[in-house]
ROKE-38439 format. One record per atom (N, C-alpha, C): z, x, y. Coordinates in steps of 0.05 Angstrom, whole numbers, plus 5000, padded with zeros to 4 digits. Example, Ala and Ser with C-alpha at 12.3 -4.5 7.8 and 13.67 -1.06 7.14 Angstrom:
REM residues 2
515652644886 515652464910 515652644934 514252574955 514352734979 515752585001 
//
This chain:
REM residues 238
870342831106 870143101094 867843251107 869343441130 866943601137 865243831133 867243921113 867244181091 864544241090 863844531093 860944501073 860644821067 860344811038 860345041019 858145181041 858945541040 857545711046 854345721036 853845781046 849945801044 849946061021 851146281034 849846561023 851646560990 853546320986 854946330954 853046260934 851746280918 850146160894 850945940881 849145790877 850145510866 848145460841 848745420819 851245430812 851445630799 854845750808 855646010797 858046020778 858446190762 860546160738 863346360755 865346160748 867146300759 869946480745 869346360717 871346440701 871046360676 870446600644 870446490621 873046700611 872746520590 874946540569 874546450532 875946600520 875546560491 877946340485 876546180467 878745940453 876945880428 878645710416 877045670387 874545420395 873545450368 870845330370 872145050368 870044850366 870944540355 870144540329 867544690322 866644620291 868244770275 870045040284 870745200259 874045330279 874845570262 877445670278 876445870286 872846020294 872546160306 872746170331 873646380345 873746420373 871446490381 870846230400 868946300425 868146370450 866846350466 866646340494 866446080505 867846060527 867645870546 867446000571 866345780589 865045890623 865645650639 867245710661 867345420673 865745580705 864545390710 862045440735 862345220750 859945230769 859944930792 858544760766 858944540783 857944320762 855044310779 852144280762 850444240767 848943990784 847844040800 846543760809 845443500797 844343620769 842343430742 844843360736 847143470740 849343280722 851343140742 851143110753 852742980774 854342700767 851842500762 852442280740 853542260714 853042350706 853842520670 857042540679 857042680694 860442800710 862342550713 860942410728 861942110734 861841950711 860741880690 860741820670 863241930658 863642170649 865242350625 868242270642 868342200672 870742090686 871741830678 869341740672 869541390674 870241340635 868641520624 870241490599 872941590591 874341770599 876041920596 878741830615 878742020640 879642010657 882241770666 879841500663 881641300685 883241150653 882341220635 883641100604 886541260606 885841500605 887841760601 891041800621 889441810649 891441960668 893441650662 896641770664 898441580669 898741410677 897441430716 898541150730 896141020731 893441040726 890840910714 891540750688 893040920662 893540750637 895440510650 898140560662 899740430669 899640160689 897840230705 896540000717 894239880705 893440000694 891039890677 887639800690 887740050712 885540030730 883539950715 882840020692 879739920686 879339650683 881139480685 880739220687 880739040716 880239250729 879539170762 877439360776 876339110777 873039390775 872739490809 873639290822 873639360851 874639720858 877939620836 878539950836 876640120823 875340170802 874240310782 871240450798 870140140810 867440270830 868240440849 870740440862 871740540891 872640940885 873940870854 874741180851 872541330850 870241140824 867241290832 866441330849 865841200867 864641250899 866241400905 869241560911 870041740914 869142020896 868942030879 867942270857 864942280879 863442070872 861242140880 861042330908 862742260926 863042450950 863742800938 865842710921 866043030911 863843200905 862443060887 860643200870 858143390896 858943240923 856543240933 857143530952 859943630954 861743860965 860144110948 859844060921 859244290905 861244470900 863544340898 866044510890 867144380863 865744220848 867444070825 866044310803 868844360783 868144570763 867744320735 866944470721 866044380693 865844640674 866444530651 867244780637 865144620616 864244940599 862344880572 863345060554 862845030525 862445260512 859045380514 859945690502 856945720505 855545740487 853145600491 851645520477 850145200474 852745120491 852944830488 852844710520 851044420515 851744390544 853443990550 854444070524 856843870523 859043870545 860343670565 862343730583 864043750564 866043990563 868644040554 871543930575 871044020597 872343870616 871943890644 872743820660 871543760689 874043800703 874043830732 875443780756 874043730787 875543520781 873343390815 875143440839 873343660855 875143820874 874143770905 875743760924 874643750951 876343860970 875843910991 876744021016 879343921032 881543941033 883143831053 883843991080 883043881098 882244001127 884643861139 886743981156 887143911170 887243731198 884243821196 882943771227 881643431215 881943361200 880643091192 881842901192 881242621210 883942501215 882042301201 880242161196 880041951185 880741901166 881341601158 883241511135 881641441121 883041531091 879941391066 881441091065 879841001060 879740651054 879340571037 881340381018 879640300988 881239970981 879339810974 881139560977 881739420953 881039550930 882439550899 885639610894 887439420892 890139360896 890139570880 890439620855 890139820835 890140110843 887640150851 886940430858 887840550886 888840310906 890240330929 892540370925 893940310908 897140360895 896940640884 894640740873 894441000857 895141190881 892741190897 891141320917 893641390941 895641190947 897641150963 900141370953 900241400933 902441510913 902541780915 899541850917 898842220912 898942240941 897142100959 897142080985 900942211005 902241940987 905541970999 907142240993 906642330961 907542620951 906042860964 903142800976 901443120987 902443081016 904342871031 904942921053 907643011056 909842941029 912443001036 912743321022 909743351009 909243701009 909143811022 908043741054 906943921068 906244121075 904344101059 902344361044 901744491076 900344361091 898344601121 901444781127 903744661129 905844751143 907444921131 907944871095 909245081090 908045181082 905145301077 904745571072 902345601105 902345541114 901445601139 898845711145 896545341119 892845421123 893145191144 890745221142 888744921158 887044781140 886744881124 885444751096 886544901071 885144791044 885644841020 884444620998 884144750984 881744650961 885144400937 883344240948 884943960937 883443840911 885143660891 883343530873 884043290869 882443170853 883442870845 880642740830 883342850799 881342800769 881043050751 882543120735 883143340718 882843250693 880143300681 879543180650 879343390636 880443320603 878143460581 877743220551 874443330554 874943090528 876443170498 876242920497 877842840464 878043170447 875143210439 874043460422 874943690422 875943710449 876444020462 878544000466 880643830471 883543860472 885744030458 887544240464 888444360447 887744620442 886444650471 884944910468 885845040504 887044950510 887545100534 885845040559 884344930556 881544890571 882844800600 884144620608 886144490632 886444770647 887944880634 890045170657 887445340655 885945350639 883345520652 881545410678 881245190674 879845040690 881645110723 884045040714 885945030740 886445400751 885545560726 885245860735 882546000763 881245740743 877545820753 877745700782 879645630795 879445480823 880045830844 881345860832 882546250845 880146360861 878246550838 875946630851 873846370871 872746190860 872445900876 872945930902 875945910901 877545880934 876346150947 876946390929 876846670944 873646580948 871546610939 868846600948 868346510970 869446140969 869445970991 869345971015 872046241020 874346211032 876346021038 877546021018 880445781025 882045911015 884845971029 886746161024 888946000998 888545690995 889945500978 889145330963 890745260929 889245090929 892144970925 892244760921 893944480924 893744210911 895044030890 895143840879 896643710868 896343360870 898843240865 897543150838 899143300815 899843250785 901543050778 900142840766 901642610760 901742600720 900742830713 901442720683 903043070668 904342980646 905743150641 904343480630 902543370617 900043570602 898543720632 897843570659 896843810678 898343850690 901343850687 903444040696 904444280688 904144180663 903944460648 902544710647 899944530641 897744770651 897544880675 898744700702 898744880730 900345130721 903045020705 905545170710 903845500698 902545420674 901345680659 899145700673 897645660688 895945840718 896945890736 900045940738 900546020760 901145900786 902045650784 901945490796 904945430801 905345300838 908745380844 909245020847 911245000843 912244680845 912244710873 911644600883 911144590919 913744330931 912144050914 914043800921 914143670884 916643580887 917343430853 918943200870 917542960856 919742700854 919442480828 921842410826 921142300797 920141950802 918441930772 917241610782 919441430786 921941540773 924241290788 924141320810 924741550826 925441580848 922641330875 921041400859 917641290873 919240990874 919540960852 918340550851 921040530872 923440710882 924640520903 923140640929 921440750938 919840780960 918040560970 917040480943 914840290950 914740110923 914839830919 915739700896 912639750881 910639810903 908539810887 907740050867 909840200866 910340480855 911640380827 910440200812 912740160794 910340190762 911040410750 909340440727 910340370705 908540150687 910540030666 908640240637 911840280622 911640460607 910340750606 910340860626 909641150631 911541320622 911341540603 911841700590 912842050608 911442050638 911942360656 913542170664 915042390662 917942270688 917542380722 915542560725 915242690753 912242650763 912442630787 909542750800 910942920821 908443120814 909043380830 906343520840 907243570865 905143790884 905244050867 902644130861 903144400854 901444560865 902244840872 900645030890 900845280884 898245360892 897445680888 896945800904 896845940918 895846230941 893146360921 890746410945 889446520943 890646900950 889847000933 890747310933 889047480924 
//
């Protein structure tokens, strides 16, 4: 990852709020999703490690948290993110509780080295989004050299039910525009951040269903998963 956020952008800057209800009452509040701060970086990785690898489908389905090889490896990947200064986090205001997060990074064309991870688990995960962002081919059909990629779309427990996801996945727009990245791009593996791409505006790019997966690769085989698709989803910067 050779990426490196502009100098003259402010860090950390708010890129997009919005009103949704409170948690304590049915008043409508403000929310702000911004860069995620430096002091919280850890905190970030934490709110992943509680949430996240429990939650997303082919994490519950394989049952990564019981293979720590995988579990340290995804962290050490976040940790690279965090360090881009492109991962959003959303708050209410007033509060400096994580409401939800997205751990975001750079996909460069020009970058040939291969990530490496030797957690059977998280190597089966990692392989899966890997196999769907190539039979997208994102650089080619919309014709960048990069575009703002993710991997890890949370909200906690508290805040669920509030829209917070498709905001989060809104707040990447201006982000990209600041950045400059004309795209952003991601392989959605659970049914709830498909949705919310779909309601930010977001175009099915590549769809294949998890049947279709487990005859690609036997290690594609998710027991009892509930999304029937993983899908590329994509937006144009405009």
């Amino acid at each position: 990852m050779t990426w490196k956020r502009p100098e003259h952008i402010p860090y950390p800057s708010v890129w997009h709020t919005f009103q949704a209800k409170d948690t304590e009452s049915d008043q409508v509040v403000t929310y702000r999703v911004q860069d995620l701060p430096e002091e919280r970086f850890e905190e970030a990785i934490a709110h992943m490690m509680e949430y996240f690898v429990y939650d997303e489908p082919t994490c519950r389905a394989k049952n990564i948290v019981n293979e720590q090889q995988s579990v340290d490896e995804i962290a050490d990947l976040w940790r690279e993110f965090v360090k881009l200064r492109l991962v959003l986090v959303c708050f209410k205001e007033g509060s400096d509780e994580i409401a939800g997060m997205n751990m975001l990074y750079v996909s460069q064309q020009s970058d040939k080295e291969e990530y490496q991870c030797k957690g059977s688990v998280w190597r089966c995960i990692y392989d899966l989004v890997d196999y769907t962002m190539k039979k997208a081919n994102v650089y080619e059909r919309y014709g960048v050299d990069k575009y703002l990629g993710a991997m890890g779309l949370s909200v906690a427990p508290n805040y669920r039910g509030r829209g917070i996801a498709t905001e989060i996945l809104r707040a990447r727009i201006p982000l990209c525009k600041a950045v400059g990245l004309p795209l952003t791009s991601t392989c959605f593996t659970a049914i709830g951040s498909q949705v919310a791409a779909a309601k930010a505006g977001y175009e099915e790019t590549y769809v294949v269903s998890y049947e279709d997966m487990a005859k690609v690769d036997e290690r594609f085989v998710f027991p009892n998963i509930t999304t029937k698709y993983v899908k590329c989803m994509s937006k144009r910067v405009e």
